[in-house]
TIROLO-529186 format. One record per residue: residue in three letters; x, y, z of N, C-alpha, C in turn. Coordinates in steps of 0.001 Angstrom, whole numbers, padded with zeros to 6 digits, always signed. Atoms other than C-alpha are relative to their C-alpha. Layout:
ALAXYZXYZXYZ...
END
This chain:
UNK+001372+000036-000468+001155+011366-013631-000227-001302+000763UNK+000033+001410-000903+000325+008732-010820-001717-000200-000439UNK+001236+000811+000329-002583+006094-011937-000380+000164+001737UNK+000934+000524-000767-005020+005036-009383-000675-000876-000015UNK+000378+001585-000045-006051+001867-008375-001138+000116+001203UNK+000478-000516-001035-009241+001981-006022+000164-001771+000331UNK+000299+001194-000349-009284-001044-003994-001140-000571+000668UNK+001154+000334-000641-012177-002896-002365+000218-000629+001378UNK-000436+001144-001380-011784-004731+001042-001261-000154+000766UNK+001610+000007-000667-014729-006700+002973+000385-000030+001290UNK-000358+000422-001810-012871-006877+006246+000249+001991+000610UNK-000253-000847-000537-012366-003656+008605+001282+000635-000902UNK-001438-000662+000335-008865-003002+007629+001118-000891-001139UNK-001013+000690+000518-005819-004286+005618+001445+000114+000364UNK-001236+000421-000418-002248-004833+006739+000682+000658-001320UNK-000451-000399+001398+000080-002361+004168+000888-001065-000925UNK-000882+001161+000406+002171-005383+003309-001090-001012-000526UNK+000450+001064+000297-000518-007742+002515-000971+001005-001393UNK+000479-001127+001110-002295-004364+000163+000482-000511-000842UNK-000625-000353+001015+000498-004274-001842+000605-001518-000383UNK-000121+001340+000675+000579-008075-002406-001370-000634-000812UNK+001505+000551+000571-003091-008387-003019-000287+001077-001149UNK+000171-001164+001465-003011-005123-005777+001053-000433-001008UNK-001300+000492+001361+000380-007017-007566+000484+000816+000096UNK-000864-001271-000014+002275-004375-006970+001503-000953+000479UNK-001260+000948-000055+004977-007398-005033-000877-001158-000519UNK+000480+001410-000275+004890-010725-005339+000129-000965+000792UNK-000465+000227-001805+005947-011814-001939-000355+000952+001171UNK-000036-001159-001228+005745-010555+001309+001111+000632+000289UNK-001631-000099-000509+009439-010716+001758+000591+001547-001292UNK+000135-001043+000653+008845-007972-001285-000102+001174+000571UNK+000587-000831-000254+006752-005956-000075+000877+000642+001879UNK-000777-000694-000540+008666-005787+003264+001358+000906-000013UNK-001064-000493+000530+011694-004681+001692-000118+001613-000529UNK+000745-001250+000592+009866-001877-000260-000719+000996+001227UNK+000597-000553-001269+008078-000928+002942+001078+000988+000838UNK-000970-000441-001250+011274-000710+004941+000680+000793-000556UNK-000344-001121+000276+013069+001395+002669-000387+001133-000357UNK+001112-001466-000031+010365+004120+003105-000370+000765-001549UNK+000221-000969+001526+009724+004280-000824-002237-000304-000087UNK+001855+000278-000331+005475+003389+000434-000493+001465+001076UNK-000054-000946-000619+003965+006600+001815-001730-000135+000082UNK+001610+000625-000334+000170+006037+003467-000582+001337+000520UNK+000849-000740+000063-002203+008888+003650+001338+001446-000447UNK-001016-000388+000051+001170+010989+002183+001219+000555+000938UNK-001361+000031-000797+003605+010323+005015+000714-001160-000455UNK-000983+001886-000381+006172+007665+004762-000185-000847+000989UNK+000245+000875-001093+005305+004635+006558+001073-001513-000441UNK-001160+001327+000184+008239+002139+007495-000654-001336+000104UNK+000844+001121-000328+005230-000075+008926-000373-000796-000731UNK+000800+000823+000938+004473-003282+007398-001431-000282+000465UNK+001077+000588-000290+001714-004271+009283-001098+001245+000515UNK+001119-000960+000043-000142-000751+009373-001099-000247-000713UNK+001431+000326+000728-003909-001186+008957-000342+001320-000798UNK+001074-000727+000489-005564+000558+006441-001066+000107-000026UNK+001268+000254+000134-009002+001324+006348-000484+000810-001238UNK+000678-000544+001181-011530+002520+004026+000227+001198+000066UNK+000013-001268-000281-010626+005939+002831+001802+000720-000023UNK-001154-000160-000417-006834+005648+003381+000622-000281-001478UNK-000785-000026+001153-004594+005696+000161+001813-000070+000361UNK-001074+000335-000009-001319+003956-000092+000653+000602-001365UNK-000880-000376+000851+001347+005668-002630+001754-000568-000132UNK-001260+000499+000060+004343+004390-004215+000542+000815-001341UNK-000439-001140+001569+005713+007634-006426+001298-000298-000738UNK-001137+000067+001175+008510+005886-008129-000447-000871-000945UNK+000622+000936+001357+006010+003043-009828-001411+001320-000601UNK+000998-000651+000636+003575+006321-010511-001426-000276+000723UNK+001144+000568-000518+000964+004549-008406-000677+000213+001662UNK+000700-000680-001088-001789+005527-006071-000882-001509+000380UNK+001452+000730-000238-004164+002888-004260-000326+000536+001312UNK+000963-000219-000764-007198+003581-002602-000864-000310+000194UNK+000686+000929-000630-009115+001848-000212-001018+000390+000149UNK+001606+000070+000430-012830+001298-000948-000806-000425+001726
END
């Protein structure tokens, strides 16, 4: 069963690499690109190799091998 994490953001968008450093999910960037690039991050449920894809409100990042859903407020 995948949790859900909703997230909040006061700016337009978020960068998927800087998401998944600001939810703890990495603890680096140099993490989170790694995780990114081997297409195990999948953003509105496609795979996205992109680190620096904006999210906006509405958009849900998935990572189905930690079980985990976030979604942007």
């Amino acid at each position: 069963m995948m949790k859900t994490d909703k997230i909040s953001i006061s700016t337009d968008y978020i960068k998927l690499d800087s998401l998944l450093k600001f939810a703890g999910v990495t603890a680096t960037g140099g993490e989170a690109k790694e995780i990114i690039g081997m297409g195990k991050v999948l953003v509105n449920c496609e795979v996205c190799q992109m680190r620096g894809k904006k999210l906006r409100p509405g958009d849900r990042a998935e990572l189905p091998e930690l079980g985990l859903t976030l979604e942007i407020e």
